[in-house]
Backbone bond lengths (Angstrom), bond angles and torsions (degrees), N, CA, C in turn:
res aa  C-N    CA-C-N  psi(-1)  N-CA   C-N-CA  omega(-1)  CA-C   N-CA-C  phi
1 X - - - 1.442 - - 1.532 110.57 -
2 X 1.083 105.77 -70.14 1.855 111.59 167.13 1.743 119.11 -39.98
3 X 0.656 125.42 -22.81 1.517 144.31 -152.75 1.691 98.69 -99.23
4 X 1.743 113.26 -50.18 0.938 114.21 -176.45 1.502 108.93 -89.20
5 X 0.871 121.37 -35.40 1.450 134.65 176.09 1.938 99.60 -46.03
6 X 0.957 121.25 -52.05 1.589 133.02 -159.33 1.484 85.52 -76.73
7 X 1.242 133.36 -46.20 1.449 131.05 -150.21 1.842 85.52 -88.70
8 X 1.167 101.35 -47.93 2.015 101.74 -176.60 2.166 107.27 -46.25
9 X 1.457 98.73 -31.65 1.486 128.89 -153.11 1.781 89.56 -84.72
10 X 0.821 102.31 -29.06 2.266 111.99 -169.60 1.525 83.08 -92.48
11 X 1.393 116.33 -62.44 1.920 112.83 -164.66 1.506 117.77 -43.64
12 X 1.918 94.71 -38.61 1.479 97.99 178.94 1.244 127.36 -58.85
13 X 1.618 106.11 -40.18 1.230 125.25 -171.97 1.378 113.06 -67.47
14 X 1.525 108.60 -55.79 1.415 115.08 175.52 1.571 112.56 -41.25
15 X 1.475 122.85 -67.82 1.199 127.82 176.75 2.063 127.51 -43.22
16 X 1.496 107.02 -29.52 1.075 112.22 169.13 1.515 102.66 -97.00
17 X 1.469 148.28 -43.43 1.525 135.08 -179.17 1.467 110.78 -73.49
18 X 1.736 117.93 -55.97 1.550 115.54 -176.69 1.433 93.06 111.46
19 X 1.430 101.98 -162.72 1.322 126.15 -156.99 1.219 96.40 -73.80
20 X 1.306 122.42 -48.67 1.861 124.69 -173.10 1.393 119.91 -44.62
21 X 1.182 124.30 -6.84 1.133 118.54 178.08 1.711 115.81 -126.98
22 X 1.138 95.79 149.83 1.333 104.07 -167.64 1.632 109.71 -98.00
23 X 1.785 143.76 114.77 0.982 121.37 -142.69 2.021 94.53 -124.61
24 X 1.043 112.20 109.53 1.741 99.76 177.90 1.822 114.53 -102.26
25 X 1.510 93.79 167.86 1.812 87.02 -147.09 1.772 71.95 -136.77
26 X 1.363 129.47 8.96 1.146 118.44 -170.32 1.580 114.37 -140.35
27 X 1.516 162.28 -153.00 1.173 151.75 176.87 1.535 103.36 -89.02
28 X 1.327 136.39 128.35 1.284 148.54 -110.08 1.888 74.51 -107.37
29 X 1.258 116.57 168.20 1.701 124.19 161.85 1.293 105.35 -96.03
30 X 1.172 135.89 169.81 1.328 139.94 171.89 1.512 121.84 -72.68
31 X 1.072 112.81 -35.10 1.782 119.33 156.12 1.498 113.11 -95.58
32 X 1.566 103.00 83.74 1.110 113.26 -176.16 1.673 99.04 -76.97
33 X 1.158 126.58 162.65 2.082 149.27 144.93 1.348 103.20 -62.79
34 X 1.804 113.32 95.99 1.241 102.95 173.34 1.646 109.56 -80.39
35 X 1.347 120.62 162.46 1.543 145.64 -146.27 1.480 103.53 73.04
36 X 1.274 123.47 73.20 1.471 97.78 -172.46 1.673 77.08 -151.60
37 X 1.352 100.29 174.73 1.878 131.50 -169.18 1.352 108.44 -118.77
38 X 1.237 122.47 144.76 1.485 121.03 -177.43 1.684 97.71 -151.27
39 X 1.564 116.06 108.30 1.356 127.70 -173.11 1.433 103.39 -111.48
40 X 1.695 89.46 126.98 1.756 97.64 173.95 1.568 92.29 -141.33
41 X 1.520 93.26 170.07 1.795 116.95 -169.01 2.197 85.30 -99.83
42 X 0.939 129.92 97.96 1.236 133.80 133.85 1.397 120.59 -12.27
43 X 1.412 120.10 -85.58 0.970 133.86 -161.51 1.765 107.11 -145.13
44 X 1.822 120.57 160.84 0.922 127.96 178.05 1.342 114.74 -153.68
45 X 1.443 106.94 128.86 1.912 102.04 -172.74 1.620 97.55 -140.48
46 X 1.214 102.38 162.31 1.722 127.02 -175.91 1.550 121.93 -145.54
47 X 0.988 124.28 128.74 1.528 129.72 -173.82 1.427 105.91 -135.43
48 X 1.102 117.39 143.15 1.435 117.83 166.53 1.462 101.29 -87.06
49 X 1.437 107.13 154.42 1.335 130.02 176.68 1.787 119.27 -108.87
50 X 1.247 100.35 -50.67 1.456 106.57 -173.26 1.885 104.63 -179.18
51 X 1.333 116.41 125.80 1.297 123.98 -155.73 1.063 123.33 42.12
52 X 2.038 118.14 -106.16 1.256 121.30 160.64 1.243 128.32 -82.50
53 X 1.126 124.30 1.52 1.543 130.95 -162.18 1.957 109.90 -111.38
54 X 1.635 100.93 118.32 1.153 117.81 -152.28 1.522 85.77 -125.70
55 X 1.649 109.49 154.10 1.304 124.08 179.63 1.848 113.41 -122.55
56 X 1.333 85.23 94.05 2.090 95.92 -173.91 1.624 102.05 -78.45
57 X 1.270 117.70 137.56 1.400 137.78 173.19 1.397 98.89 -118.32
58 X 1.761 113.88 133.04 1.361 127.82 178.23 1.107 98.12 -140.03
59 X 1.202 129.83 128.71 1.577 159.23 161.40 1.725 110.99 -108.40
60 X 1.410 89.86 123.43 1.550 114.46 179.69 1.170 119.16 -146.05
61 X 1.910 109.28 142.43 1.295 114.99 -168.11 1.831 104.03 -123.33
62 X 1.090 100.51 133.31 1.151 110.51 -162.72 1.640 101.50 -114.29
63 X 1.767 131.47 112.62 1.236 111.28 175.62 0.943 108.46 -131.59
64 X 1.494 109.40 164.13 1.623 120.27 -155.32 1.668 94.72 -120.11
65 X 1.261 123.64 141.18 1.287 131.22 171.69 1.698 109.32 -118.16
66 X 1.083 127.35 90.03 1.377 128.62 -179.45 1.864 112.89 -51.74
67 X 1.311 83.81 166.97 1.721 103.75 -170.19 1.463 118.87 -61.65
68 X 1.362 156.35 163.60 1.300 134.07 148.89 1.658 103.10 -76.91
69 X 1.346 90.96 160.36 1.445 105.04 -159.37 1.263 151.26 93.98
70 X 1.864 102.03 -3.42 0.809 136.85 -149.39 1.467 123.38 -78.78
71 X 0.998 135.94 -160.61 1.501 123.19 125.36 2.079 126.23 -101.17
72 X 0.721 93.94 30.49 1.546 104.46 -176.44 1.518 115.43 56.05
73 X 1.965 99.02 -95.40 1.507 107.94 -156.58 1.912 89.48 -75.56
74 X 1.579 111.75 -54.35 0.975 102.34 168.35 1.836 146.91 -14.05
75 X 1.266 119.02 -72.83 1.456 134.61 135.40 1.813 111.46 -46.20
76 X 0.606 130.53 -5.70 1.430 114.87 159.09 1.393 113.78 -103.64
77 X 1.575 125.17 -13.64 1.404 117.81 167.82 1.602 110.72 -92.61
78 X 1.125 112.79 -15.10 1.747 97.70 170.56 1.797 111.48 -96.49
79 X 1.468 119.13 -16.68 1.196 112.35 155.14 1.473 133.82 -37.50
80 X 1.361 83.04 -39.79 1.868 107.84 -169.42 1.207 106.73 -72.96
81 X 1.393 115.55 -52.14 1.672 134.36 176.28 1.693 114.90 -48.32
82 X 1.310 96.90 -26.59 2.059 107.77 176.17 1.725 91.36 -97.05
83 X 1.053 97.19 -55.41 2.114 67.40 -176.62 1.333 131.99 -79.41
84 X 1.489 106.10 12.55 1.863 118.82 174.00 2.006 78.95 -79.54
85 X 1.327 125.71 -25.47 1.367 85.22 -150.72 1.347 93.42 -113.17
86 X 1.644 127.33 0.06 1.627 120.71 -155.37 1.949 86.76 -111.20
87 X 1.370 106.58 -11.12 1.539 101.31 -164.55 1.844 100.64 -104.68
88 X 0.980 107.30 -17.21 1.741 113.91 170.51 1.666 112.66 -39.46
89 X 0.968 123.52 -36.12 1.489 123.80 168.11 1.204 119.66 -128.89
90 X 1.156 130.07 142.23 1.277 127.34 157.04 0.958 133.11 -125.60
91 X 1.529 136.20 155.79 1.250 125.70 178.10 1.596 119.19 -94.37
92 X 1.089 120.08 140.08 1.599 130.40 -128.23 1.610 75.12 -141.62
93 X 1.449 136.54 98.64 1.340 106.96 150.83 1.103 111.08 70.58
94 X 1.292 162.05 -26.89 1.484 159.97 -141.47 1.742 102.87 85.20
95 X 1.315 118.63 -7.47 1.606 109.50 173.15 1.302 99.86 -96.30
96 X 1.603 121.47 133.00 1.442 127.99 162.27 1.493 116.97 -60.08
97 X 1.120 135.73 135.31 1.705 142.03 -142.29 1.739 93.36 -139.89
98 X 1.334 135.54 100.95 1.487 136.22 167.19 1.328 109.84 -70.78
99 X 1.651 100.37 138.29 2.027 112.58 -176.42 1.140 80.51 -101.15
100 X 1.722 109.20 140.87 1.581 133.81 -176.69 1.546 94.45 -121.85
101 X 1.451 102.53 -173.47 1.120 121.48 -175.06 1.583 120.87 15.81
102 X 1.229 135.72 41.99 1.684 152.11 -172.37 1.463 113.53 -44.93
103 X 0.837 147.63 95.86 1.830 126.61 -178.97 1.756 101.19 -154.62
104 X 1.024 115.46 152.59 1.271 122.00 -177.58 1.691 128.41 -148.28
105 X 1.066 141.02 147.73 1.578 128.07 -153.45 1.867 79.65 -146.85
106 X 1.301 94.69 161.72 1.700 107.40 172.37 1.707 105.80 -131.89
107 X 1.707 103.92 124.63 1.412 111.55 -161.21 1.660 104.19 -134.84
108 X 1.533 103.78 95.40 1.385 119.50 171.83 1.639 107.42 75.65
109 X 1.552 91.44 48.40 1.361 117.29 -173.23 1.859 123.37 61.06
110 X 0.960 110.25 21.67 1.894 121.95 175.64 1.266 96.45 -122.36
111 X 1.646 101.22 130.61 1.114 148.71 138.80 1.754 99.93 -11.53
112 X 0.878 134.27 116.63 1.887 122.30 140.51 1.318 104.42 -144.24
113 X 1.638 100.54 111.82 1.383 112.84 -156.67 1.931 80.26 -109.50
114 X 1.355 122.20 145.72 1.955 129.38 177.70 1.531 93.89 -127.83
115 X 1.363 101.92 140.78 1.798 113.44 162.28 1.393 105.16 -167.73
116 X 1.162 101.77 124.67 2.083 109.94 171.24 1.180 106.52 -74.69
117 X 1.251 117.13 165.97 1.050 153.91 178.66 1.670 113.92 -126.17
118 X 1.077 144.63 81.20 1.574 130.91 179.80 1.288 103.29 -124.05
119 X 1.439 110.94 141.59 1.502 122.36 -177.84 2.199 103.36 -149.32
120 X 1.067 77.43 171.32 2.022 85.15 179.93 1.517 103.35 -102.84
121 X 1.112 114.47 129.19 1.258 120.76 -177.86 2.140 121.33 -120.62
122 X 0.790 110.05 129.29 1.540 101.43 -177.09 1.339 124.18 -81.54
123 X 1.156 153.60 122.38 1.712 148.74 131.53 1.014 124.57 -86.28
124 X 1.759 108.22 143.49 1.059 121.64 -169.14 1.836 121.60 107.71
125 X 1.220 97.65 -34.48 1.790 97.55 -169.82 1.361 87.70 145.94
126 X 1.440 83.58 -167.16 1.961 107.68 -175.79 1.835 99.59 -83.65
127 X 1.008 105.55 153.72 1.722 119.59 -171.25 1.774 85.96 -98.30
128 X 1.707 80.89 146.02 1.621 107.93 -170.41 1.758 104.74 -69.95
129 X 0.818 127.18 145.38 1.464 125.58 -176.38 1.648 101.69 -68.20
130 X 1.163 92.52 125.15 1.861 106.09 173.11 1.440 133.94 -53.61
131 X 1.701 83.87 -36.09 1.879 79.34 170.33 1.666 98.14 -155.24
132 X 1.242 115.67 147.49 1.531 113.49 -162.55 1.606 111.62 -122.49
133 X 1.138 126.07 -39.56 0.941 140.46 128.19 1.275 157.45 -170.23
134 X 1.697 109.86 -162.21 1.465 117.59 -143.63 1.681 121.15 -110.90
135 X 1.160 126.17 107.69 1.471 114.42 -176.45 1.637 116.81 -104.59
136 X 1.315 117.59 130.27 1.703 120.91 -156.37 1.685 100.05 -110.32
137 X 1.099 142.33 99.23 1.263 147.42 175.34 1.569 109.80 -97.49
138 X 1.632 117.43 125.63 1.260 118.62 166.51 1.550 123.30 -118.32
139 X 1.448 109.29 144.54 1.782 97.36 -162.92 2.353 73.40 -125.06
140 X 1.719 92.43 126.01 1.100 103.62 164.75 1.768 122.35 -106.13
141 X 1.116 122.61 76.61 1.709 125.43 166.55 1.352 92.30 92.21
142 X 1.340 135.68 80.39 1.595 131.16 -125.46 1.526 153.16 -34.57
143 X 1.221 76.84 33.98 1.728 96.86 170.69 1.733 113.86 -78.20
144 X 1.284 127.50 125.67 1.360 145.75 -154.59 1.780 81.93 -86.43
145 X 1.462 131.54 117.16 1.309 108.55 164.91 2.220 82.21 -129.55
146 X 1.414 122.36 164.46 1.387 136.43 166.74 1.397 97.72 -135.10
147 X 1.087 120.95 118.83 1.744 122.82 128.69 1.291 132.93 -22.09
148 X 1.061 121.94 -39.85 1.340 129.86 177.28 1.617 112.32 74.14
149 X 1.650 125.73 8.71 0.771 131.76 177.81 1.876 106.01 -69.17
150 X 1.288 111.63 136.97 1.755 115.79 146.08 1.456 123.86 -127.29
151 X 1.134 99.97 128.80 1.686 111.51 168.00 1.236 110.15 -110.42
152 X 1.522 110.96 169.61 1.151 123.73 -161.33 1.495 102.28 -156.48
């Protein structure tokens, strides 16, 4: 899940920056490509919800190190301003995936832009149907009358 999420998280980026930037999905080298992005998973949590169906929260920080030549803090606040809007969805698999909680601060001139990702996920198979069915009884001025109808 994380894995794909980071790679969904580079596509976005790629597609809104382009070729100019250089995007790593792994522990940076020491001669890094400045203008470049560096996406990691922060953190990862899971809860069950109900049977098999669990609700994973992923938080990721994505930072941008601008170019020399640049304008620094400047270019790091309109950077930010394109990935509030290119990172808002993602494509997950063919399911669209919403970035929550978005916010970003610039620390010793880098970019560290954070946004989750949380969705419900199933194990095991398909979940048993919750309720199967339905019986509708009506009492008119106290007379017991049923339909005898069931849905499901």
């Amino acid at each position: 899940m994380v894995n794909l999420l980071t790679k969904s998280i580079g596509a976005a980026l790629q597609t809104e920056f382009g070729d100019g930037y250089e995007i790593y999905r792994e522990e940076m080298a020491q001669t890094l490509k400045e203008s470049c992005f560096s996406v990691f998973c922060i953190g990862s949590s899971m809860s069950q919800q109900r049977q098999a169906r669990y609700y994973r929260e992923n938080q990721f920080c994505i930072r941008y190190f601008p170019g020399p030549g640049g304008h620094g803090r400047e270019e790091c606040h309109s950077t930010a301003e394109r990935m509030f809007s290119c990172l808002r969805w993602l494509d997950y698999g063919g399911v669209p995936v919403m970035g929550t909680g978005m916010k970003y601060e610039i620390l010793d001139g880098i970019l560290h832009f954070s946004v989750n990702y949380n969705m419900f996920s199933e194990h095991g198979g398909i979940l048993p149907a919750m309720m199967e069915e339905l019986t509708d009884e009506i009492s008119v001025r106290g007379e017991e009358k049923s339909d005898g109808k069931e849905s499901s």
